[in-house]
C-alpha positions as CSV (number, residue, x, y, z in Angstrom):
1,X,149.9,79.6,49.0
2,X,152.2,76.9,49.5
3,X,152.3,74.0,51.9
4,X,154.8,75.8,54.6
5,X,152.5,79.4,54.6
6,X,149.2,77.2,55.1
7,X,150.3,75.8,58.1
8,X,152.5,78.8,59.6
9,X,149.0,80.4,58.8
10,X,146.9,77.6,60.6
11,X,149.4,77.8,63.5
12,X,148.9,81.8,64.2
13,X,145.2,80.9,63.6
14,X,145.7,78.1,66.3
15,X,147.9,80.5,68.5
16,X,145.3,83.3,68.4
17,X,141.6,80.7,69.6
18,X,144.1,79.5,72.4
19,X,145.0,82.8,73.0
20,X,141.7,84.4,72.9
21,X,140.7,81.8,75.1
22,X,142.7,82.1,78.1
23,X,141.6,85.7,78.0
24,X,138.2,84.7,78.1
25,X,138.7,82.5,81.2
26,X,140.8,84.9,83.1
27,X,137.9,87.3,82.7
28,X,135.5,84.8,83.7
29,X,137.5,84.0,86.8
30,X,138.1,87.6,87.7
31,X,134.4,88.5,87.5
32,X,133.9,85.2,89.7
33,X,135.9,86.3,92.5
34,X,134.7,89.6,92.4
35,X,131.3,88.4,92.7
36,X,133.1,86.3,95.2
37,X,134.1,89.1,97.2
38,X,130.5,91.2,96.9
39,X,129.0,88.1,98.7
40,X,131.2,87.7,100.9
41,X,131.0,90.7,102.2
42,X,127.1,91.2,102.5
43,X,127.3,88.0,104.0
44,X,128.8,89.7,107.0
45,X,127.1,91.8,109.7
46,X,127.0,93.5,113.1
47,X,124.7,93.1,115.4
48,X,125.1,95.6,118.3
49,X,123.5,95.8,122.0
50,X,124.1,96.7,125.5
51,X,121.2,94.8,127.5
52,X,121.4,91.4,129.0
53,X,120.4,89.7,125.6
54,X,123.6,88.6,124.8
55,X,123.6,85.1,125.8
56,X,120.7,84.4,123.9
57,X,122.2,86.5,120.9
58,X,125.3,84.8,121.2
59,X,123.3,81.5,120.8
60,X,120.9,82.5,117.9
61,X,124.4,83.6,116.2
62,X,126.0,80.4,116.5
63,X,122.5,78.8,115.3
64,X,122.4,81.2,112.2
65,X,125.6,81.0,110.4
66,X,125.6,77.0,111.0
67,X,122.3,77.1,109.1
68,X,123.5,79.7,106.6
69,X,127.2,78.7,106.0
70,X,129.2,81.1,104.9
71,X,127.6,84.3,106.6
72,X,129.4,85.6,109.6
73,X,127.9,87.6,112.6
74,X,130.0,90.2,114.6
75,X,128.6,90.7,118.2
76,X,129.5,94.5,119.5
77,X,128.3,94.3,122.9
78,X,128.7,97.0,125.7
79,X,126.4,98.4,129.1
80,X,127.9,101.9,127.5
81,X,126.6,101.1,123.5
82,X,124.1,102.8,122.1
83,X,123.1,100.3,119.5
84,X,120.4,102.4,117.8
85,X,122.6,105.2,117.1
86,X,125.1,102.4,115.6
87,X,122.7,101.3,113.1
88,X,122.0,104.5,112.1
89,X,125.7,105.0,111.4
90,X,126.7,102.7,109.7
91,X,128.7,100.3,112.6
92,X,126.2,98.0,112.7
93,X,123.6,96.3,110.6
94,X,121.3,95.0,113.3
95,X,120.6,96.6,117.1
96,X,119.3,94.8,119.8
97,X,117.2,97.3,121.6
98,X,113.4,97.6,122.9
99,X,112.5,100.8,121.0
100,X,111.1,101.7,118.1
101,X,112.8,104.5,116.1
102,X,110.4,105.7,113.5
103,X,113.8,105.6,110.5
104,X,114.6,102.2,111.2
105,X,112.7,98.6,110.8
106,X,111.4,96.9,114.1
107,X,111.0,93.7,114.7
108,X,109.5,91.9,118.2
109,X,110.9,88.8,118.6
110,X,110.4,88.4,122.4
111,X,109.3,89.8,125.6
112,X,111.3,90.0,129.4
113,X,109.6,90.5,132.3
114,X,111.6,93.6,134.8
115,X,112.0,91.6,138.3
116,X,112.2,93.9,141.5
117,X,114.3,92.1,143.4
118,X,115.3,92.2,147.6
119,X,117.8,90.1,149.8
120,X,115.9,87.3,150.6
121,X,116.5,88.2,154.3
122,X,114.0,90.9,153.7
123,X,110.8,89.6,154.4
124,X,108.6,91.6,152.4
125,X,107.3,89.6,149.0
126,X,104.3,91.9,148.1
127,X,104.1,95.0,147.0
128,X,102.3,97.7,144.7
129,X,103.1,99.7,141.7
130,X,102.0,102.8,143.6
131,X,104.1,101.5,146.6
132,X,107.0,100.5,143.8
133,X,106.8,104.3,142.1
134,X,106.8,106.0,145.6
135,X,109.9,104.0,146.4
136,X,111.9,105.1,143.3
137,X,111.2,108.7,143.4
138,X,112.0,109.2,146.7
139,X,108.4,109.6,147.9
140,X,108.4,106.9,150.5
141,X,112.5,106.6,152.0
142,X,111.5,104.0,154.9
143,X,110.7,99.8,154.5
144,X,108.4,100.2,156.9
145,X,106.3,102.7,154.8
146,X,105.3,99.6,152.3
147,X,104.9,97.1,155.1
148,X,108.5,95.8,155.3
149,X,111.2,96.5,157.9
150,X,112.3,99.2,160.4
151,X,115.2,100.1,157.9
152,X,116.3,102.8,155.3
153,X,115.6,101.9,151.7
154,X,119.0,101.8,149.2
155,X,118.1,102.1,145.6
156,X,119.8,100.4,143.5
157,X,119.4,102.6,139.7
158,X,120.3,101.1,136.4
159,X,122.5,103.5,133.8
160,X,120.2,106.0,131.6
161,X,121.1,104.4,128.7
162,X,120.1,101.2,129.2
163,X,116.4,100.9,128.1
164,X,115.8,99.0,130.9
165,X,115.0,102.1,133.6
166,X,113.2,103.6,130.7
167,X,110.9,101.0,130.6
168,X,110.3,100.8,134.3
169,X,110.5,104.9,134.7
170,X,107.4,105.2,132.1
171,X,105.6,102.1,133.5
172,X,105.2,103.6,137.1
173,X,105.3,107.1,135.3
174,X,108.4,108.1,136.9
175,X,110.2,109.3,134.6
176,X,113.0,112.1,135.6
177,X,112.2,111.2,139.3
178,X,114.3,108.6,140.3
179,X,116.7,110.2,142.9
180,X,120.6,111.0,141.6
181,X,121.4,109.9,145.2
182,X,120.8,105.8,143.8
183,X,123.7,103.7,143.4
184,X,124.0,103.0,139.3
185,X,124.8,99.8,138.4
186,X,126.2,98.8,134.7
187,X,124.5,95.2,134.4
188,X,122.3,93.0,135.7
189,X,124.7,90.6,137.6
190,X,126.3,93.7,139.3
191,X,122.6,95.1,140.5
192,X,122.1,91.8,142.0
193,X,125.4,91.3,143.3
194,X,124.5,94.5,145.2
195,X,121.3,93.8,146.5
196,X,122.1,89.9,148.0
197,X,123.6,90.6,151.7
198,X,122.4,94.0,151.9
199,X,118.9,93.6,153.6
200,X,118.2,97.3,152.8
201,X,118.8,97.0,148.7
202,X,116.3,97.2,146.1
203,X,116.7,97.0,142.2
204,X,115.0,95.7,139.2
205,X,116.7,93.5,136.7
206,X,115.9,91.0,133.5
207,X,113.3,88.3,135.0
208,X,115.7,86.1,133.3
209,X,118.9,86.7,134.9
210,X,117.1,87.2,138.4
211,X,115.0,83.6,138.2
212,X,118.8,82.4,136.7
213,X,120.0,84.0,139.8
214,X,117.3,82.3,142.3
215,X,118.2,78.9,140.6
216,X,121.5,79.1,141.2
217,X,121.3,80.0,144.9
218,X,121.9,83.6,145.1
219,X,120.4,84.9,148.4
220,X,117.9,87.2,146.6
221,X,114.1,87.2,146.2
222,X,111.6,88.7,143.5
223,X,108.8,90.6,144.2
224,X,105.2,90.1,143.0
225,X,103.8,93.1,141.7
226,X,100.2,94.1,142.2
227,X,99.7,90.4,143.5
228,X,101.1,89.1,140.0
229,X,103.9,87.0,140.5
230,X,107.2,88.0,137.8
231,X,107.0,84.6,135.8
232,X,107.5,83.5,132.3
233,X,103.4,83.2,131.7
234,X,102.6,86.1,133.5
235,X,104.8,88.2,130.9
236,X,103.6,86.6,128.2
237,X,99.8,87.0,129.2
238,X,100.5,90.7,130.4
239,X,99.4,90.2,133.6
240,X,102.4,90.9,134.9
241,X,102.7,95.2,133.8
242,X,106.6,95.3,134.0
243,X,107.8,94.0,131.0
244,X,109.7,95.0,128.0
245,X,109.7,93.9,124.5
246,X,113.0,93.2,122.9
247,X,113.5,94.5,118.6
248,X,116.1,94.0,115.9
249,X,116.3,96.9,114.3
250,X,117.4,97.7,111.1
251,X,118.1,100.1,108.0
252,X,115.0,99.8,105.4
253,X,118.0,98.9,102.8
254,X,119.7,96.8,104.7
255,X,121.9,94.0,103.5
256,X,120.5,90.1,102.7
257,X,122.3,88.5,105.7
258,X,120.6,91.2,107.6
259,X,117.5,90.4,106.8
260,X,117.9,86.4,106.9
261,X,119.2,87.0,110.0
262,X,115.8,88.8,111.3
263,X,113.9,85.8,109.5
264,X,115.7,83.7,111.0
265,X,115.2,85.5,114.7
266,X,111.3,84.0,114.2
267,X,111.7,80.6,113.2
268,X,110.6,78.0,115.5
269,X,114.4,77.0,116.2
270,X,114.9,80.3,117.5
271,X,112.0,80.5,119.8
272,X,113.2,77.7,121.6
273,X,116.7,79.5,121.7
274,X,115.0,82.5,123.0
275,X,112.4,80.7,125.2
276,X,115.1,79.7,127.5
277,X,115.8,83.2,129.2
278,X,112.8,85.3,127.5
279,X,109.2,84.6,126.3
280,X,108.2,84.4,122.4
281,X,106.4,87.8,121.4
282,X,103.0,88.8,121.3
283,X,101.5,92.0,121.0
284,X,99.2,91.2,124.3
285,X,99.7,94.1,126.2
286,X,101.9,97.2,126.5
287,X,103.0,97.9,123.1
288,X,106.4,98.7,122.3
289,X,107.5,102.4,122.4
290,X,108.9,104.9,120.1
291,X,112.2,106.5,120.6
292,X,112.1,110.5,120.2
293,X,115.3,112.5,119.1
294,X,115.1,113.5,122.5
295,X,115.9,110.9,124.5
296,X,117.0,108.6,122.3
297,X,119.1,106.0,124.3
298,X,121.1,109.0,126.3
């Protein structure tokens, strides 16, 4: 071989390792952003709900992906969602709910007290949970029947699926009996709006929007219940019996994020998020319920 074929030779050689190579690192980079991509997109999730959590979910979001960076958390929130059916579906990853459903994972992360609240012109501030239950089914019709005024008493009902009334329905084992005559209203901030002025109103709300609402100075008052006053302590403790626990539930194979996210719902930085509208859980108490197929957030 003479001295022109070596190197033509060593230059296809040459040609060939630096072409080889760039193959190599194209592959490399395509299989990075790929695995780019993957992560990316189990780093995002959906959390869905229709209660009056979302200001505290909205805040344990903004918490989470600052601590986790690069995850992202969609909020679907609406009184008409029916987050446990979401999750099931596939539009969400996470529901924000307060029942069990025996196909999905459950976890407590806090309890809310249910406040039965009155104009604060009315002057009655006790009453019963026999006297409560008689006034939602339409047992007892009159104020002055529980000790309260000479005046006709205006239920103010919360939608059927919001777990909310189910919670109070199968508390004061009412459930089915609330009269279809009751005014419905979507949200918490509406039931109140309804009942402040109108000295005839009752309803039953998240303690933490209704002591929110007494803070502020909205002309409302809360009941105590079988002599319990509706506090903060008295729903953690279980003395006070309306109360409602509040899950995240999801799929057993849902995604990393997902479950970080959940993990994340019981750290101590998200206690104190919670803390400020709800109480921490603990299973003192009425345990949370089981959905049935039945009536599974109608």
């Amino acid at each position: 071989m003479n001295i022109v074929e070596g190197r033509a030779t060593d230059l296809k050689r040459g040609l060939w390792h630096r072409y080889a190579g760039m193959v190599i690192r194209l592959i490399v980079a395509l299989a990075v952003l790929v695995w780019s991509a993957d992560e990316a997109l189990s780093a995002a999730i959906t959390i869905a709900g229709n209660g009056p959590e979302l200001r505290v979910v909205e805040r344990l979001t903004r918490a989470f992906e600052k601590q986790h960076v690069g995850a992202v958390v969609e909020i679907r929130w609406d009184p008409s969602f029916q987050p446990t059916h979401m999750v099931k579906s596939g539009e969400a990853d996470l529901a924000v709910t307060e029942l069990i459903d025996p196909d999905l994972v459950a976890t407590p992360i806090a309890w809310d007290g249910i406040a039965v609240v009155v104009d604060f012109a009315n002057p009655l501030r006790e009453i019963t949970s026999l006297q409560l239950a008689a006034m939602f089914s339409g047992v007892v019709t009159q104020w002055s029947d529980v000790g309260g005024i000479d005046a006709r008493i205006e239920l103010i009902d919360r939608p059927s699926n919001q777990l909310i009334r189910g919670t109070f329905e199968t508390i004061l084992e009412i459930v089915g009996k609330i009269p279809p005559s009751a005014h419905v209203s979507r949200s918490d901030q509406r039931a109140i709006s309804s009942v402040a002025g109108n000295g005839s109103a009752v309803t039953y709300v998240s303690l933490g929007v209704a002591l929110d609402a007494v803070t502020y100075g909205v002309g409302v008052a809360l009941l105590n219940v079988d002599q319990i006053e509706p506090a903060k302590q008295t729903v953690s403790d279980g003395r006070y019996r309306l109360r409602r626990p509040i899950l995240l539930l999801r799929k057993h194979e849902s995604n990393s994020t997902a479950a970080s996210f959940v993990d994340f719902a019981l750290s101590n930085e998200a206690k104190d998020i919670i803390e400020e509208m709800f109480v921490s859980y603990t299973g003192v108490g009425n345990a949370p319920r089981t959905v049935h197929s039945s009536r599974s957030e109608k």
